[in-house]
Steps between C-alpha positions, in 0.01 A plus 500: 500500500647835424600736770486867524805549319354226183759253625351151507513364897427081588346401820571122621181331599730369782583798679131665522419123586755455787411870638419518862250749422303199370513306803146547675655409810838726522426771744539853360232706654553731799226515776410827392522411093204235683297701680418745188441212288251348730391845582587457899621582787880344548392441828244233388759346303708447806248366717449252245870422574478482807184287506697214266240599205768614263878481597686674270893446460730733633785748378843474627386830719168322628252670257172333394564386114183361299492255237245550191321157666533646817289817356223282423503290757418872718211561237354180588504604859367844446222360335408243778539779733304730303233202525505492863747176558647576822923459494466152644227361239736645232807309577261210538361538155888603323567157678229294400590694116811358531415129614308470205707641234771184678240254467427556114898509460501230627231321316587618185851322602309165587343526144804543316663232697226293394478576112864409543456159673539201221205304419266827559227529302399871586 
């Protein structure tokens, strides 16, 4: 594609493909990047923290960094709370979310597994 200049520039698929920018789960986003995406309080988004709803990772100075996931996982929870599930019946459901989303893993493993058993039919 030509540049500003008419000079013809390549891009490797590999590079844009490797980019950590592309990684959902790298964590990028500063508490207060957060709180105006969510359109809240940064205080809500550490007593979420602290309540073991959403732990995000930590810079080498301590400060809250959130993944893309980690963003989304917070919308979830705004929108249970915005419902009227209490803290504790919001972990309960991200929980039960996440039991289930192991169990069809995990049975879409058993059906592979069997498709690749000799002798079967399926």
């Amino acid at each position: 594609m030509p540049d500003a200049a008419g000079q013809t520039t390549q891009t490797t698929q590999s590079t844009q493909s490797s980019s950590p920018l592309d990684d959902d789960s790298v964590p990028f986003y500063t508490i207060g990047q957060v709180a105006q995406i969510l359109g809240v309080q940064p205080a809500a988004l550490r007593r979420l923290d602290d309540q073991d709803i959403v732990r995000p990772d930590r810079s080498e100075g301590g400060q809250r960094r959130y993944s893309r996931h980690e963003v989304e996982r917070l919308r979830e929870v705004m929108e249970l709370t915005d419902e009227g599930v209490t803290l504790a019946g919001v972990r309960r459901v991200l929980a039960l979310r996440q039991r289930v989303s192991d169990l069809e893993d995990e049975l879409a493993q058993m059906r592979e597994d069997r498709e690749d058993e000799p002798g079967s039919s399926d």
